[in-house]
Every structure is written in structure tokens, then in C-alpha cells.
N, C-alpha and C positions, 0 to 999 in steps of 0.2 A: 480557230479564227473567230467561233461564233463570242467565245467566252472573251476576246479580245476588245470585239466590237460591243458587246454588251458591258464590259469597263468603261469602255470610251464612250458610250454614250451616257452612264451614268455619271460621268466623272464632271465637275465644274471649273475643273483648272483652264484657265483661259477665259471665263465668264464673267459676265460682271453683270451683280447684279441691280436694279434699277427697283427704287420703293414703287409701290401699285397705286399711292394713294398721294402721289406726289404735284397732280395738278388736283385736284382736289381742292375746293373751294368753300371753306366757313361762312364768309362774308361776302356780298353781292355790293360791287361797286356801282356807278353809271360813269361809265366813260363816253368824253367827248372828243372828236379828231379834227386837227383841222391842217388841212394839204394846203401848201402853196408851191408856186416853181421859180428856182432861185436862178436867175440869168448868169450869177456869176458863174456859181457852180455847174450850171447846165446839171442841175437833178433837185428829187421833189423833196420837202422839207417837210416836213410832220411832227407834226406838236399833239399829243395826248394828254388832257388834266384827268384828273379824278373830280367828276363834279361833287360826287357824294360829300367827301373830305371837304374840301372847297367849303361847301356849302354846311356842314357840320363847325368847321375854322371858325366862321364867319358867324356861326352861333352861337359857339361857347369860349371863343377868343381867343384860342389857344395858340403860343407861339413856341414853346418847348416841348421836346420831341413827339413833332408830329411823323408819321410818315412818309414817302417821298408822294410826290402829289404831284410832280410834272413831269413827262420825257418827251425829247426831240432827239430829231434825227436828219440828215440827210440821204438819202438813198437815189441810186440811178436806176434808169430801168432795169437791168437788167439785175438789180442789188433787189426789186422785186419782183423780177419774175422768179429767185430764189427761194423768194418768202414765199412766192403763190405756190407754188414745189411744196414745200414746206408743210402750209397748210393743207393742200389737196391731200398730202398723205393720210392727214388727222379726220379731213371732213372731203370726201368725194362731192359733195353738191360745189363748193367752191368754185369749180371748176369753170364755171360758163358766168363765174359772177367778177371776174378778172375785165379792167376794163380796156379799152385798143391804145396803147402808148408808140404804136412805132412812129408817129410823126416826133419825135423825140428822140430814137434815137439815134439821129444824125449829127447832134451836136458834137463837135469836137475842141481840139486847143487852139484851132486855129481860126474859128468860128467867136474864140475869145481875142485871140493877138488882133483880126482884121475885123472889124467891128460892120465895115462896110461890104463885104467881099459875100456873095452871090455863091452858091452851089449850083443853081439853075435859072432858066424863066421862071421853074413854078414855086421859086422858093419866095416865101414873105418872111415881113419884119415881124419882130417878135411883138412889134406891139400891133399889128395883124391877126396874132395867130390866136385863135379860140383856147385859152388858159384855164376858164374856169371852172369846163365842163369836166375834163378829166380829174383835175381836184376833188369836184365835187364826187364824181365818182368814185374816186378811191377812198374818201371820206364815208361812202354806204358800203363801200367794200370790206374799209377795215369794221367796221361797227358789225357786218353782218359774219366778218370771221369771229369778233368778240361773243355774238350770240351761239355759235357752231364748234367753236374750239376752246371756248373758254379764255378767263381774262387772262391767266398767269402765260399757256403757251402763248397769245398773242405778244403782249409785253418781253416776254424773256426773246421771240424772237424778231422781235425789229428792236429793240432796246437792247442787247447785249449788257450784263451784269459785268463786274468785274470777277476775278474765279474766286472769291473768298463764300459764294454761295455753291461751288459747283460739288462738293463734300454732298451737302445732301440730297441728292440724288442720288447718288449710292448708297448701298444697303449690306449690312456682312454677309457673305456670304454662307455662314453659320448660321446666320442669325434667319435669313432666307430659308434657308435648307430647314430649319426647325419650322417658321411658320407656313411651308407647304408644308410636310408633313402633316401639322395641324388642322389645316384646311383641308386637305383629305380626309383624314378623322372625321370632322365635322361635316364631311359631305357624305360617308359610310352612316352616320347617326341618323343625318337625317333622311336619307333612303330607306330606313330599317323601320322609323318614326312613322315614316309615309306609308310603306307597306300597311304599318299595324294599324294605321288609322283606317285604312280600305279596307277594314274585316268588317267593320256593321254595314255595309255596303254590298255587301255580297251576302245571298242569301240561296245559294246552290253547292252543295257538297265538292262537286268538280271544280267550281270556281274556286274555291277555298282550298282545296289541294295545290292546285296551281301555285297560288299564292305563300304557302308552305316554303314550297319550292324554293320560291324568287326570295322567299325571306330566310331560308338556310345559304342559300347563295351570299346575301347580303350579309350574313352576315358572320361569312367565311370572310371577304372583302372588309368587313371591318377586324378583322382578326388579322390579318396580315397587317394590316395598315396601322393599326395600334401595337403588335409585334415589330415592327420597324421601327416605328417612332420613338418607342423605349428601350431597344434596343442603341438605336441611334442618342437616346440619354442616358443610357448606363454607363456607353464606350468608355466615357473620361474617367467617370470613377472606378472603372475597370482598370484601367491605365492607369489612376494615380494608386490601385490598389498593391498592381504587381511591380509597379516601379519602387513602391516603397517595401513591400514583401524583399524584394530583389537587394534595396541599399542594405537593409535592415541583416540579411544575410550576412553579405559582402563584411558588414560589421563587425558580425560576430566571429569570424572568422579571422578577419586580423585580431579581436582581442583573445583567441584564444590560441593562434599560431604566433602571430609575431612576440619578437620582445620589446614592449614598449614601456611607456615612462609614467611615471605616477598623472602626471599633468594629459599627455596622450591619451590614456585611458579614461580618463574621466570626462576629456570632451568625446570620446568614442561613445563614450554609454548615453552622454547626452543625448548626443546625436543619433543615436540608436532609439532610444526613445521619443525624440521629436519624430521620428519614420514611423516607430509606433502606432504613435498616434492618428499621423496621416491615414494610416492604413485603417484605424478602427474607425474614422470618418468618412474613410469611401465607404466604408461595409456599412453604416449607418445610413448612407446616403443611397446604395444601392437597396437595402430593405426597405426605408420610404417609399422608392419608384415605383418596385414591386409591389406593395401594398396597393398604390395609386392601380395602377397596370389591373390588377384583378378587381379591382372597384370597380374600375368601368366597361370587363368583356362581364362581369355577373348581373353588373345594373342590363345591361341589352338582352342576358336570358333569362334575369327577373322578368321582364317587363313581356318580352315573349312569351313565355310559359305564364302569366297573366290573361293576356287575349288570349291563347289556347283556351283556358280555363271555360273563360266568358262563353266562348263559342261553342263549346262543350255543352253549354247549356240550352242552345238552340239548336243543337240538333235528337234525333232520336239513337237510341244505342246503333241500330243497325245499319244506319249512317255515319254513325260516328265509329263503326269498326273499325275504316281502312285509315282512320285517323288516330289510334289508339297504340298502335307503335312508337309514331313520333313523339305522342305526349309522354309517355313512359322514357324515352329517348332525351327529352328534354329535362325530365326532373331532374336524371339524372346528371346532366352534361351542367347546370344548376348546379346539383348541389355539389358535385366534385369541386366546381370554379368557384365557390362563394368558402369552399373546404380551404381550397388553395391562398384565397383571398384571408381567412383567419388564422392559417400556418404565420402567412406573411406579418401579420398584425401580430400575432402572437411573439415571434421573435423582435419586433420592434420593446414592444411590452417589456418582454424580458431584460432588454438592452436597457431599458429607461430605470431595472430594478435592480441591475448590476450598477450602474453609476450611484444610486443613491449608496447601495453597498460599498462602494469604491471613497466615497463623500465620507462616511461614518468612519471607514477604517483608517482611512487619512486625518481625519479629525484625529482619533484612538492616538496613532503616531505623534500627533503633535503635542498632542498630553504627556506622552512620554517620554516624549524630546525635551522640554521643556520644567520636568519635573525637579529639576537642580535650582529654577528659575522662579521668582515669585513672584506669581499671577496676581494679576488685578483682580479685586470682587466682581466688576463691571466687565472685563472682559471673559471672565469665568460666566456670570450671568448670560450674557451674548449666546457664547456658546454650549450652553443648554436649553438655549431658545432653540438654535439651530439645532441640536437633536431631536427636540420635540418637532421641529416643523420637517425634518426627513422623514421622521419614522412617520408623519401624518401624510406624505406622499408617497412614502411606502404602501401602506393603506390602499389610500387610492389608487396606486398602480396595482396592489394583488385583486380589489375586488375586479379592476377593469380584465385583468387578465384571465380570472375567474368567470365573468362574461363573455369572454374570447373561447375560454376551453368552452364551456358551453354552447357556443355556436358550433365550435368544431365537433362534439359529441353531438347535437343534432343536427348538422348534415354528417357525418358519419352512419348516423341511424338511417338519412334519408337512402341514404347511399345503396344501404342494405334491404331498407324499405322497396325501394326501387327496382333490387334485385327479385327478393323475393315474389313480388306481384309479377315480376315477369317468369319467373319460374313455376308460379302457382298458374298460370293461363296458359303456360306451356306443356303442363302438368294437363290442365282442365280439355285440352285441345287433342293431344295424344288420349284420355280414356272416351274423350266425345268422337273420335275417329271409325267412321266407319267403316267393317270388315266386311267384302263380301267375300260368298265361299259357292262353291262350286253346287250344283242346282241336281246334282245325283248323289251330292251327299249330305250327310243330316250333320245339322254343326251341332246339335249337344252329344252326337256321337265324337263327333271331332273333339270336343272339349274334353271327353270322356278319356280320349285317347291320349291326349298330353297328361304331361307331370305336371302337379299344383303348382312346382314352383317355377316354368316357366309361362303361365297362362296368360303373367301380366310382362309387358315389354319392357326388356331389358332398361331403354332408353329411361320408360319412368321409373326404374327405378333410381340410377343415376342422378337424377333430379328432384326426387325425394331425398335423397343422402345431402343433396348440395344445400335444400331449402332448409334441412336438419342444421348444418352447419352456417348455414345464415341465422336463423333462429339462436344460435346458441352463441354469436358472435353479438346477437343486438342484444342480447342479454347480459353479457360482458361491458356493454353499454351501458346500459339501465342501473348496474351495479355502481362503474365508474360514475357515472352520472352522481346517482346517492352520497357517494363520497366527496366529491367536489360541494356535494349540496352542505353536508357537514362543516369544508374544510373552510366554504365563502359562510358560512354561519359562523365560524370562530372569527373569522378574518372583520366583520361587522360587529363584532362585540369589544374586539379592539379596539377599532375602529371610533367607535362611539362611548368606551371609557376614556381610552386618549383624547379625543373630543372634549364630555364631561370636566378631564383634567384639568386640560387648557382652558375653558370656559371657570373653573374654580379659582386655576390661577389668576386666572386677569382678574377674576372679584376679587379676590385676595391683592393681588398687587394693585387696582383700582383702591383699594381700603388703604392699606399701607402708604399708598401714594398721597391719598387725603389726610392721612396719620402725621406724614414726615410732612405734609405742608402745613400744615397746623400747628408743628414743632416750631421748622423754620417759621413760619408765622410768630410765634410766640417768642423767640430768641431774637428776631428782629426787633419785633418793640419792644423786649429786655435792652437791648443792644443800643437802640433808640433813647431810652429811658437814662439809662446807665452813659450815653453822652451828653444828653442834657442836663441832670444832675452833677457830670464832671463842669462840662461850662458853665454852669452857674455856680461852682464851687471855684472855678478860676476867678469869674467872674467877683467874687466876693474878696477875694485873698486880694488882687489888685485894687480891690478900692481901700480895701484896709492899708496895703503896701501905698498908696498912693495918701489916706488920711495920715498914715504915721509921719511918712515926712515932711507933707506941710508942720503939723503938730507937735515938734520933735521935740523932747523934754515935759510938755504941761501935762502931761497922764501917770501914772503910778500902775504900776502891773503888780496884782496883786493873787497872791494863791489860794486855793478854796480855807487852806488848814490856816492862814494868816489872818482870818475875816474872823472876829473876837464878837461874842454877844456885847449887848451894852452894858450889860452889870461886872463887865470882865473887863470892861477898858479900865485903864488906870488913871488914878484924877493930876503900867510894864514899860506927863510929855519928858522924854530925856532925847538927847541926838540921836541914840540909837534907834528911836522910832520916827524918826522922819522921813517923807518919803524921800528914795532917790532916784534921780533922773534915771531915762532910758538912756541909755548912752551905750557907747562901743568902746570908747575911751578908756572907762573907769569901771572897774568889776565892783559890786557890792560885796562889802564883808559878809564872812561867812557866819551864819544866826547863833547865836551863844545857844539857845533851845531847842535842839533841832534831832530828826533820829536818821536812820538810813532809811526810813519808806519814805522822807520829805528830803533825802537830796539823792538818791536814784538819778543820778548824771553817768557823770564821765569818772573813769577810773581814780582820776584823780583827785575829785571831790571823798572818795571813797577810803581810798589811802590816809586824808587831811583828817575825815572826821576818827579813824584809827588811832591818830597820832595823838589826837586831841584826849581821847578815851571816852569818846562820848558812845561807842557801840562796842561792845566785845563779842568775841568769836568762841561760839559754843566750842567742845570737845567734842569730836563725830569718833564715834566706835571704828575700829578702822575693819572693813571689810575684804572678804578678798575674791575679788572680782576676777568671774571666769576669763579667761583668754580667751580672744577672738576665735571662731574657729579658723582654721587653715589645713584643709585638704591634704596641700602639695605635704606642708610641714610634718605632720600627722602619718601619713604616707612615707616621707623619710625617714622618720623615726620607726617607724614599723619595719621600713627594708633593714636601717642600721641591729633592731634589736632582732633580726633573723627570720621576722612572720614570714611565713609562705604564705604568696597571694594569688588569689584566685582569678581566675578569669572571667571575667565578665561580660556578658552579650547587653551590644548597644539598643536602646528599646528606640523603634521607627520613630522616625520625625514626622508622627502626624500630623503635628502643630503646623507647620510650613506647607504640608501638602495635603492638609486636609481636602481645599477646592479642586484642588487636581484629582485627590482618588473618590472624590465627589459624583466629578464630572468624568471621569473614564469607569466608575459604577453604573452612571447614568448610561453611557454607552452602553456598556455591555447587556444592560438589563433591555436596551431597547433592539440592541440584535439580536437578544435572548428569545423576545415576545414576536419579532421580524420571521425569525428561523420557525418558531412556534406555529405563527398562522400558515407560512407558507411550506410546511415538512410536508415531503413526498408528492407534493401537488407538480414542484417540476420535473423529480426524477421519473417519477411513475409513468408520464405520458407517453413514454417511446417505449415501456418494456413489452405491450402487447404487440406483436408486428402482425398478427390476425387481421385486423383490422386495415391494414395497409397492405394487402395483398394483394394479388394481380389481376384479383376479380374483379376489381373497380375500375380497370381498364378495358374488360370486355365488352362494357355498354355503350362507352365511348362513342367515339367519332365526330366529326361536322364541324372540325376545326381545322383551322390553318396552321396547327403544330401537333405532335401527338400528346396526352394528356402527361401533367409533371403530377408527379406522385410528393407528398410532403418531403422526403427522404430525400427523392433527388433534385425538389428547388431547395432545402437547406444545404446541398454538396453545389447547386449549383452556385449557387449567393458565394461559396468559398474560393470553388474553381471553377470559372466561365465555361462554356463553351464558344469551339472554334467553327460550328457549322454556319449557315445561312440562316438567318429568318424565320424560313417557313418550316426549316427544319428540327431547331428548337428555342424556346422563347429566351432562355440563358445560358 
């Protein structure tokens, strides 16, 4: 029954929730009211402007979308003694500030039909009856509810809206539920905050115990409260984790029991993959929270084991003994949670170094999907940009993660540090133990009489064995430590040739880019040149084309080998040397003196001067000119005359796919140098389980769950748990 009532009180079904910040008020108007009493209606009328507005209108002239700036109303009495209800609930002083309207409410409809008609002696006429005062009244009435309850509740309730405002006033109920939560939170923060600031304040050992206390309390109380709250944000990724885990199943299952169809199966796998992926985004989304979640229970025992610290200092040792548990208590609880908090980052890390792996190897595929296909220069370019600029986030994600393991190996150290000191003062406390012995016997007789090896108590020795093996587990550290120190030393040297690289290429491709714009520059105004010299070559031929036909006949065209010295003229004039028109008409005979370099025409000129015999045609040796080669031909005649022929291997088409095994070189050299910096740096981390043994939950306690060990927040992140809250965090 109890666990019944404890549902149902937690439960919101039926509630509704209402914003906190809904009357709430930005801007300060001055409202002005003014009452009058309407005869017809027998009730009071009420007019509200906004003077502020008004008077703002009226400055700046404004006549589009202003706000609303007037309401009215009519109301009867008893329509306000509603509102006075109303408001009394908001402001108790109201109460006695309501003015006396019962001479009012006598009016009825028949007070309207008989205009004349008497209820008594002691009734009078309306224009008898004292009007102003009540007005005036209810006029300091409502102005003094507008100072007491505010403008919006006055307005919304004697003005009634239409319902297209009535939406915001409610609030999701999600959305609710998350910001108290929130507000919890921040009311644990700042209780915890308060505490530590009343430590310089107090200046007595006892008082300051006390306050220990109230601050291990607080901030258990912030550990539940922040356990809820994240827990209450995980829920849905949790849900969308095993809902898709769940389809994701169901999938595989039909494709590999039923018999389906080529088309089937291929939206199956799709679809199996879209689930996928859902699922690798709640896990994503669940490690983020996580992260958050241990950032802010470590920031609160940062900040504690701080003031400790301080206060440590104002006191003397033997005062500060009965405090010297808790601070040992604290380191520890410190550095397990800030241990918890770099697991969680750590696996985010990892995740951000698998996608870039997942990026390159996708690219790799596309290269060799495409390798039939012939790639652009430009788009091959592209994408060895985009190699370079993976593997330069790769980089950045190993060194980041490289700073992550190293938080995690010192508080690992702290961890052990932590133990140690308490087993060394537990050690120091058992040989400082005083024995008393019996006062008739002599204790170095007594000493005498035992065996050497049990003189010292069992118990130290137990805890010399344990400090042994602490000691040799932070050494185990020290070593791991050195190695990381190595592996983030390679990982920076990469880091900053790749760098270098990228910085050379852009000078190089900066040069180049200046190079080819200088080319084009230069073939431009070739280009330039070369059409201006064509138009003015056109230019020339049309004026010639256009002089010739005006001028058509009076010129002589004459050839360079026709142009005779003057001691050469002849005193060769006969008709045949005069000149002849240009014409189209009439062909000029052909020159009785003439060889084949001066008529170089048309075939036919060539033929004429043949016939004529004015050129003859040498004897050419006759040669005999190889035949074409032909393969195929060559080839057949080999088959016909019996060769056996050999077989021959095709040599790669590197011509066509040189930018392809360019660019899948490029690849692989940079998953080569990826793999490089980061070998054994992931696998190595979990092979020591030393270090994650049970011992680091013996110092525990002063939490609101019991402590998560690396091992079982990475099983939890996979499979939730089904407990409460306080019982464990995932």
C-alpha cells in the first residue's frame, strides 16, 4: 500500500502544469480607470487606457501595430464581488478595500419596463441617488488591486481575452518535471556553496566538525538530486537504445530464417542499419550525459577537499587529528569520481576516433568503388584534402585522449596514494599502541619468553604486505605513465610534421596559384592581342573588298616575278603585255614564260602547263615502301603459318588510375602513421585489472549510490540498470 501511495504521489498524470513566471512583468505601464453606472443596464462600466502608451502614441505618432491600449466592460455587482474573490486570493490586504454597493443591488427588469414604479417610501430616483461616490471608489479600488496584484492578473480578470492566449499558461509537463529537477539541483549547489563559505567564519575545532557534518549531508542531498535528474535524462536514450537493439534483432532474424526476395532483403539491411545507427546515437548521447553527471558531483568535492585544505592550515596537528579521517576520506571519494569522470571522457574520445576511422575507411571504399570510373583532378584533389584534414583530427583527438589517460593514471595514483597514507598511520598507530603488563611481572622477561616471530602483531603485519602491494601497483603506474609519456611524444611529432606539411603545401599551392594566374594572365592578353589583330585584319580586307568594287577594272594585279627592272623592259609594247582587267567574266591567258613554282594553283593549271611541255617530270627510283604495320594482320599470318603463341599478362592500367592509387596510397599511409602513434595505447589500458580492484572501494562511502568502478560504468553505458536512484547511478 505504502509503495502504491508513493506512485501516486509521485505520478503527474492528471496535473497540469501552470509557467511560474507567467504574470511576470518586463514593462511598467500607468494605468488609468474610470467607473460610471449605466441606467440602462443597471451595472457599472469600466473603461481602462494605458496612459503610458497613449502618451508614448502621441510622441512618436504611431499608428501601425501598436498594442491594445483600451478595455471596457460592464459588470454588475455581484460580477464584482467575483473579481473581489478573485483578487483577495492573490492579495489578503484587498479585503477591507472593496467598496459598499448593496444600494445597487436592487435593480431589476422591471425597475427597466416601469420607469415610474416605487419599491418603497424609502426608495429614490436615480437622479437622487449619490452616483459618484461609489465610482469614485471603485476607481481607487481597482488602481490599488493594479499596485498589489499586478497589471496582467488585473486586466486578464475583468477584461476576459479570447482563448487563443489560454495555450500559454500551460507548461509541458516534461518540460516542468525537468526544470524542477533543475531547481533542486541548484538549490543542493547552493546549500553546499553556503556551507563552505561559513568556514573562515568559524574559528573553533568543534564548530567546524559540526559543519563537516551538515556538509557531508549536503551533499549526499546533492547526489541524489543530480542521480535523478540524469537518470531522468538518460531514460529516452535508454529507450531509443533498446528499442533499436530490439528492431535491429527482430531483423536479423527474418534475414536469416525466412526466404525472402532480392528487393526484401536489401530494404531489410537498410533498415537494419538505419536502427544501427539510432542505437550508436543513444550510446553517444548516453556517454555525453555521463561525462556531464561526473563533472559536476567532482566539481562539489573539488571544491570541498579545497576548504578542507585551507582550514587544515589554521589549525594545529592535534587539533586537526579528529579531522584527519575525513580529509583522507575525501581525497579519496575525489579522486575515484574525477577517475569516473575521465573513464567517461575517455570513451567519448575514443568514439570521436572511431568515426574519423570509419570517415577514411569509407572514403578507401569509394576509391575502389570508383576505380573503373575516371576521376576528376579536382575532385581527386578535394579528397586529399580531406585526408589531410582527418588524420590532423586524428592528432588532435590522440593527443586529447593521451591527456585524458593521464588524468586517469593520476588519480589512479591518487587513489593508491590515498590508501597508502592510511595504511602507513595505521601501521604508525598499532607500533605507537600502548601495552600495559602485569606489575609482578618484568616485560623484558616476558619479551624473552616469546618467539621472535610473533613479538610484532599479526595485524601489522598484514598491512605491511597490503602497503607492499600498493607500492608495487603505483609503480606499475609510474612505468605505464613513462609509456604514454613516449607514445603522446610520437603522437606530437606527427602532429607537427603533418602540420609543417600542410603549411608547405599551401606555400606551394599559394606559389602555384600565383604561377597559373600569371599564365592565365598572360594568355588573356595573348588572346586579347590575337583578337584585335584578327579585327583589324577584317577590318582591312572589307575596305579592300569594299575599294575593289567601287574601282572595278582601273587597277592591274600584278605578281612579285612579273615586276621587270627597267633595263629589262622592252622598247617583251605587243597586246600580249597589256594589262588586263580584273574581271570574273574573262580568264587571262595562260603566260607563254611561265615554270610550275609561278602557277602553283589548281590541278588544273598543272595538267595545261604538262601538255604544253613547258615542265617535265623527273624519273623517281622507284622504292619499296614498308607496309603499314597491322597487328591483327601479322597476327593471322602467324596463326595460318602454325607459330605457337604465347600468353601474355596485361600490364596495369596505371595511366587511368594513377589519381586513384594516388589517393588510396595517400590513405593508407595515413592510417599507417594513425595506427603508429596510437599502437597499444588503447589496448594496453584494461590489461592491468590490479589497479581496478576492490580496494578502491574500501575507502568509499558518503554517497548517495555505492561507488561505479570503470568496468562496471562501461557494462553499465551498454546495459542499464533496473534499480532505483539511490541505488545505482546507471
Amino acid at each position: 500500500m505504502d509503495s502504491l501511495e508513493v506512485d501516486r504521489l509521485d505520478s503527474l498524470e492528471g496535473w497540469v502544469a501552470i509557467k511560474s513566471n507567467i504574470f511576470e512583468e518586463n514593462e511598467t505601464f500607468r494605468l488609468g480607470f474610470i467607473v460610471q453606472w449605466n441606467v440602462i443596464e443597471s451595472k457599472f462600466a469600466v473603461t481602462c487606457h494605458n496612459r503610458t502608451l497613449q502618451r508614448q502614441k502621441r510622441k512618436a505618432e504611431v499608428t501601425t501595430g501598436d498594442p491594445q491600449m483600451s478595455w471596457a466592460g460592464l459588470f454588475s455587482v455581484n460580477d464584482l464581488k467575483h473579481v473581489h474573490q478573485q483578487f483577495k486570493c492573490v492579495a489578503d490586504v484587498l479585503g477591507t478595500c472593496f467598496p459598499d454597493l448593496s444600494e445597487f443591488e436592487q435593480s431589476n427588469i422591471w425597475d427597466l419596463l416601469f420607469l415610474s414604479r416605487k419599491s418603497g417610501p424609502d426608495d429614490d430616483d436615480d437622479e437622487d441617488r449619490d452616483l459618484e461616490t461609489p465610482c469614485r471608489k471603485l476607481e481607487k479600488y481597482f488602481s490599488t488591486a493594479i499596485d498589489l496584484c499586478g497589471r496582467k492578473i488585473v486586466l486578464e480578470t475583468l477584461f476576459t481575452q479570447d482563448e487563443r492566449g489560454v495555450e500559454e499558461y500551460f507548461e509541458n509537463l516534461q518540460e516542468f518535471k525537468r526544470k524542477t529537477m533543475q531547481e533542486e539541483m541548484s538549490r543542493a549547489k547552493g546549500h553546499l556553496r553556503q556551507l563552505l563559505q561559513s568556514h573562515n567564519s568559524t574559528d573553533r575545532m568543534v564548530a567546524l566538525l559540526s559543519i563537516y557534518e551538515e556538509e557531508d549531508e549536503s551533499y549526499q542531498d546533492l547526489v541524489t538530486v543530480a542521480t535523478t535528474f540524469f537518470q531522468y535524462l538518460l531514460q529516452p536514450f535508454r529507450d531509443m537504445r533498446e528499442l533499436a537493439c530490439l528492431y535491429k534483432m527482430e531483423i536479423l532474424k527474418s534475414l536469416e530464417f525466412e526466404d525472402l526476395g532480392p528487393k526484401r532483403i536489401a530494404a531489410l539491411e537498410k533498415e537494419a542499419e538505419e536502427w544501427r545507427m539510432k542505437a550508436e546515437d543513444a550510446v553517444a548521447s548516453i556517454q555525453d550525459i555521463t561525462v556531464t553527471y561526473f563533472a559536476q558531483t567532482s566539481k562539489a568535492l573539488a571544491g570541498m577537499l579545497k576548504q578542507m585544505e585551507e582550514d587544515k592550515r589554521r589549525f594545529g596537528p592535534a587539533a586537526w587529528a579528529s579531522a584527519a579521517p575525513r580529509l583522507e576520506k575525501l581525497r579519496f571519494l575525489l579522486a575515484k569520481e574525477t577517475l569516473q569522470h575521465m573513464r567517461a571522457a575517455e570513451m567519448c574520445l575514443s568514439r570521436k576516433k572511431d568515426s574519423i576511422r570509419e570517415k577514411l575507411g569509407s572514403l578507401s571504399g569509394r576509391v575502389q568503388n570508383r576505380r573503373a570510373d575516371s576521376g576528376s583532378v579536382l575532385e581527386d584533389g578535394q579528397q586529399l584534402d580531406t585526408v589531410d584534414r582527418l588524420e590532423l583530427q586524428f592528432y588532435e583527438t590522440q593527443l586529447e585522449l593521451y591527456d585524458t589517460k593521464f588524468e586517469i593514471l593520476k588519480n589512479e595514483e591518487q587513489l593508491l596514494v590515498a590508501q597508502i597514507d592510511t595504511v602507513r598511520r595505521q601501521i604508525k598507530e598499532l607500533k605507537e599502541e600502548v601495552v600495559y603488563y602485569d606489575v609482578c611481572e618484568d616485560p623484558e622477561e616476558l619479551q624473552s619468553l616469546a618467539p621472535p616471530g610473533l613479538q610484532q602483531s599479526p595485524l601489522i603485519g598484514q598491512l605491511k604486505r597490503r602497503l607492499q602491494n600498493l607500492e608495487s601497483k603505483r609503480g606499475h603506474i609510474c612505468a605505464r605513465r613513462a609509456y604514454l609519456r613516449n607514445k603522446k611524444d610520437q603522437c606530437i611529432d606527427a602532429h607537427e610534421q603533418k602540420h609543417s606539411a600542410a603549411k608547405q603545401s599551401s606555400v606551394l599551392f599559394n606559389q602555384h596559384h600565383q604561377v597559373q594566374l600569371k599564365r592565365e594572365k598572360r594568355k588573356e592578353e595573348e588572346q586579347s592581342r590575337k583578337q584585335w589583330v584578327d579585327q583589324e585584319r577584317e577590318k582591312t580586307l572589307s575596305r579592300l573588298r569594299s575599294f575593289r568594287e567601287k574601282r572595278q577594272g582601273q587597277f592591274i594585279l600584278k605578281t612579285p616575278q612579273s615586276r621587270l627592272s627597267p633595263t629589262d623592259v622592252p622598247s617583251s609594247p605587243s597586246p600580249e603585255d597589256k594589262p588586263m582587267p580584273l574581271s570574273e567574266k574573262e580568264d587571262p591567258p595562260f603566260p607563254a614564260k611561265s615554270t610550275l613554282k609561278q602557277n602553283l594553283g589548281s590541278m588544273d593549271e598543272v595538267l595545261a602547263s604538262l601538255q604544253r611541255g613547258q615542265i617535265r617530270l623527273r624519273k623517281v627510283s622507284a622504292r619499296t615502301a614498308a607496309p603499314p604495320e597491322d597487328a591483327r594482320g601479322s597476327l593471322m599470318c602467324a596463326i595460318r603459318q602454325g607459330v605457337t603463341l604465347k600468353k601474355v599478362v596485361p600490364a596495369p592500367a596505371e595511366a587511368s588510375n594513377s589519381a586513384d592509387n594516388e589517393l588510396e596510397r595517400s590513405i593508407k599511409a595515413a592510417m599507417m602513421r594513425m595506427k603508429r602513434v596510437a599502437a597499444d595505447s588503447d589496448s594496453d589500458e584494461r590489461g592491468d585489472e590490479d589497479t581496478q580492484s576492490t580496494d578502491w572501494d574500501s575507502g568509499g562511502g558518503g554517497g548517495g549510490r555505492p561507488d561505479i568502478t570503470p568496468a562496471a560504468l562501461l557494462t553499465a553505458l551498454v546495459f542499464p540498470a533496473r534499480s532505483s536512484p539511490k541505488s545505482c547511478f546507471f
